[in-house]
N, C-alpha and C positions, 0 to 999 in steps of 0.2 A: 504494500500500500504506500505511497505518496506520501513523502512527510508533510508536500506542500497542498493537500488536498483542500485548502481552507482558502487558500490566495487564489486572487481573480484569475481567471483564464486567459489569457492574450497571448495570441499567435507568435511566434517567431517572425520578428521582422518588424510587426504591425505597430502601428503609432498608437502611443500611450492615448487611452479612451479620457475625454474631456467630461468632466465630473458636470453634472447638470441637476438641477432644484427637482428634487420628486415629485411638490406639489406642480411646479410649471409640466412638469412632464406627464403626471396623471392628467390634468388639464386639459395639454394638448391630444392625449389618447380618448379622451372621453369628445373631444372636439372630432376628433378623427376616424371616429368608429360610426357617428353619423353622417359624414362626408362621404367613408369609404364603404356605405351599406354594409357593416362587418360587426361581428359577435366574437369574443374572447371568449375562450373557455382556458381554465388554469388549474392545474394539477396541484392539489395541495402539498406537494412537496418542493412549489416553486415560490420564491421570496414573497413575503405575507403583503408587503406594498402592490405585488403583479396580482395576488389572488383579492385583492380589495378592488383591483381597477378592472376587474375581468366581470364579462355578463354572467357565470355562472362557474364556478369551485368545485371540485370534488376529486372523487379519485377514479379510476381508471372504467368500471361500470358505467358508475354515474356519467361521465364525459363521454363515451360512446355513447350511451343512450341519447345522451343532449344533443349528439353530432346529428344525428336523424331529425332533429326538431327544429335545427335554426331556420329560421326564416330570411335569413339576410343573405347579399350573395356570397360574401365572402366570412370564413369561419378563418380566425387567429388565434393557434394552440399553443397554448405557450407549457411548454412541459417536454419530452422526448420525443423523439423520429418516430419509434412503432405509433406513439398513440395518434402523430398527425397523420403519420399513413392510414390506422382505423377512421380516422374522421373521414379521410376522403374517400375511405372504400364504401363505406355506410351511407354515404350524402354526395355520389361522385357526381351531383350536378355542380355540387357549391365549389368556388378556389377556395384551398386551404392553405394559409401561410401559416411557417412558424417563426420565429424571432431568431432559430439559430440551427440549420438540419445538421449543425454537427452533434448535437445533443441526441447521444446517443444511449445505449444502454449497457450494464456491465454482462446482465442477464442475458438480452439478445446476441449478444458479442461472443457467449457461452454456446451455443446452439444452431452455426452456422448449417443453411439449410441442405446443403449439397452432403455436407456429414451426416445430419440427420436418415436423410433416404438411403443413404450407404445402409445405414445402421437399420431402418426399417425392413429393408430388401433383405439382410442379413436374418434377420427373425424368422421372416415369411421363409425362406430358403430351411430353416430350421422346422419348419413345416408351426410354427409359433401361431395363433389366430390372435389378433390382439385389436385394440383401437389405442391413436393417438390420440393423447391430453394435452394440450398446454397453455401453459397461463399466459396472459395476455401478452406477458413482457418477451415479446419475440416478433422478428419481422414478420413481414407482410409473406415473404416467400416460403415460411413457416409454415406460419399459418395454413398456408395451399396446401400443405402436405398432412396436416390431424383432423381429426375426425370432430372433432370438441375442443373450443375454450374456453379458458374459466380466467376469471379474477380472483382478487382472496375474498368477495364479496358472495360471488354464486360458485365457489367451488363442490362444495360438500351437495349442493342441488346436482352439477352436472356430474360427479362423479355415480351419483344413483341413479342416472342415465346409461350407465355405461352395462351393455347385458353382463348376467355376471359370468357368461361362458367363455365370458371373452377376457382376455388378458390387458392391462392397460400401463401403456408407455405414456409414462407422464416426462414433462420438459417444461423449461429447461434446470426446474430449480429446486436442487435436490431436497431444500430443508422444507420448502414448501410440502414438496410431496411425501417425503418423510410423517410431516406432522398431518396430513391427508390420509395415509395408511393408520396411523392411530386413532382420528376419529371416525375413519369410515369402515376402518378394517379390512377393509381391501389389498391385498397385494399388488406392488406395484414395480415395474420395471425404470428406474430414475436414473434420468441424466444427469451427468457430473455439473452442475452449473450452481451456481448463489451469486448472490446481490451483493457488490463489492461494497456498500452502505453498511446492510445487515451483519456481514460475516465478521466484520470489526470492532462488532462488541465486546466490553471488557469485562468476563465474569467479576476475577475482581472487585473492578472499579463498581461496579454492579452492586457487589455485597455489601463494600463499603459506602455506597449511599444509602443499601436499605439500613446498615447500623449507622449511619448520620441522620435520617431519617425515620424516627420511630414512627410509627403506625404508619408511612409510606407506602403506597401501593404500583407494582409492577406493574404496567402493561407494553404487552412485546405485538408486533406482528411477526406473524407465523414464518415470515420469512427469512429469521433469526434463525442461529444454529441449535442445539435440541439443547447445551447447556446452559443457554437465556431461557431458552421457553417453560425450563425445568424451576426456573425460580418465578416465572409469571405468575402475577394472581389472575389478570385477563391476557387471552390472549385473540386476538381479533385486525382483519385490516383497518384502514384508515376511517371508511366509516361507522365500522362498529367499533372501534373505538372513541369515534365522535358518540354515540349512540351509549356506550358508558359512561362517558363522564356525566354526560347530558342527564344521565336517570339518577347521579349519583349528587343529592342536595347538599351534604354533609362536607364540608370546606375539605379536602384531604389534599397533600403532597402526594405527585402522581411521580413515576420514574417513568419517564419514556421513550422506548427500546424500538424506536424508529427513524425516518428521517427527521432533523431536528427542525426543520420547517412545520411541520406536523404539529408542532405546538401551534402555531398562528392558526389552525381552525379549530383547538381544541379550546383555546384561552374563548375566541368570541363563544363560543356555543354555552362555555360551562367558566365564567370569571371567576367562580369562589373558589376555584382553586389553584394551586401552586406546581408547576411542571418541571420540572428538572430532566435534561436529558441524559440517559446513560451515555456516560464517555465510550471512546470507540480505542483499539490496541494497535499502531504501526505495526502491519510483520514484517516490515525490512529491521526495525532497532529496536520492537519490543514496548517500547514508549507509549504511555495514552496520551489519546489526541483527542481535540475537536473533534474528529472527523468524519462524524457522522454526518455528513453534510454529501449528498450525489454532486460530485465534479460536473455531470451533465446537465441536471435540471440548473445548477447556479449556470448555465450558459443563459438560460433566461432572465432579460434586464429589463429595465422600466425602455433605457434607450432603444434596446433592440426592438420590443416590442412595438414601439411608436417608430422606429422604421421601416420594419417590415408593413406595418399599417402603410406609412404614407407612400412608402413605396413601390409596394406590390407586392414585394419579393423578400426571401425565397419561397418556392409555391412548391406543395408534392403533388407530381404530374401524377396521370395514371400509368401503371403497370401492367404488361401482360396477365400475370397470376395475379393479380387483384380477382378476378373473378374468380377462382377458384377458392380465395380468402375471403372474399364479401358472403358465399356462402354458408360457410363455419362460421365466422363472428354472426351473422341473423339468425342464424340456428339456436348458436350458443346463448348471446346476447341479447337476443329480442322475442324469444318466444319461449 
């Protein structure tokens, strides 16, 4: 891991970015969103300023669902590549910009699709009957290749979809599926993959905030390795974890075992309480860090965002295999 995962991203070469007033900048986005007939949708794991100036917030369910809904012609996603690719496969009439298509994913980057079919091919040749799983965080050309998607929202729904004669190769994210085989009971065949956010959690540091923290309560997303999820009191995605604090009245200090963005919709939803994030472990020098923090989603800026608005660009074209991926996500996603 990156010891500088915490510092701005800028290209080699590229001229130092000209620091600009947030308020003038939401300003002008909110000016320029009814100029450029255009709808923001914003990943709650991207900077709590972009998820304030955005039409609509959530997490990765939620935002494909919406992507079907906008009415405007142009949808601005400010979050990672696969989910702007999902917006424009689900609503490929609408342009979809994002603020930055290098905002990529650790997970998708896990799971290249040309390995994958390798690997599929290989099963079926074992004379295997199985269906493909995988969780959203995977390209578009993935996608084409499983049977079923899930989020950590409607996981445990589609995995009871799955006939149980059949075998199921889940992808790309082993702890997900890991903790999928324990609530669902299902055996599963898992790809080597995790979330370079999740995986750097620091048991440790973990323990020692629940003992600086008396009555403190854990909540992880499942996306963590099984020795965080083993101290969680909830364990849940982003908005069931909105969905607990929100039922929970009683003021408590929360630990939270996710991206640390993830605090900015927990704090509006539920203010009487106090959020601390679990530190994350360097494994290049062992060292805790900040760095729970996605190097990708921080590619999304207030400036970028109000660029690619006024600009146009950068836009996700369509793809051949799109159609074969707009199938699975409507399946999955929408019915």
């Amino acid at each position: 891991m990156p010891a500088d995962l915490q510092l701005p991203i800028i290209e080699p070469g590229a001229p130092t970015p000209i620091e600009e007033d947030p308020l003038d900048l939401m300003d002008e986005i909110d000016r320029l969103k009814v100029e450029k007939d255009a709808t923001i949708l914003a990943h709650y794991y991207v900077d709590g300023e972009i998820q304030d100036v955005a039409d609509v917030s959530g997490d990765s369910l939620q935002l494909a669902r919406a992507a079907t809904k906008v009415a405007s012609g142009t949808i601005v996603f400010a979050g990672v590549h696969f989910m702007g690719e999902s917006a424009k496969i689900l609503n490929p009439s609408k342009r979809v910009l994002m603020p930055d298509l290098l905002a990529g994913c650790s997970l998708a980057d896990s799971c290249p699709a040309p390995e994958l079919r390798l690997f599929q091919d290989q099963l079926r040749a074992e004379g295997r009957t199985f269906e493909t799983v995988a969780y959203i965080n995977t390209t578009a050309a993935v996608k084409a290749l499983c049977d079923w998607i899930v989020t950590s929202g409607n996981a445990r729904e589609i995995i009871d979809r799955v006939p149980a004669e059949k075998e199921i190769l889940f992808v790309p994210d082993q702890h997900l599926g890991r903790y999928l085989v324990e609530v669902t009971g299902r055996p599963m065949i898992l790809w080597p993959g995790s979330c370079m956010v999740h995986e750097v959690f620091s048991i440790q540091d973990l323990l020692r905030a629940k003992r600086n923290n008396p009555g403190s309560l854990v909540i992880a997303h499942p996306e963590c390795p099984r020795n965080i999820l083993e101290h969680a009191d909830f364990i849940g995605g982003t908005e069931k974890m909105r969905q607990f604090v929100a039922a929970r009245a009683e003021p408590t200090t929360l630990l939270v075992a996710t991206e640390a963005n993830m605090i900015h919709p927990l704090q509006k939803i539920a203010p009487q309480h106090t959020y601390v994030p679990v530190p994350g472990i360097m494994a290049s020098t062992g060292e805790t860090c900040a760095c729970n923090r996605c190097p990708h989603m921080a590619r999304n800026t207030l400036q970028k965002v109000r660029d690619c608005l006024r600009d146009g660009r950068p836009e996700i074209v369509w793809q051949p295999h799109f159609d074969a991926a707009r199938e699975v996500l409507e399946r999955s996603l929408l019915k």
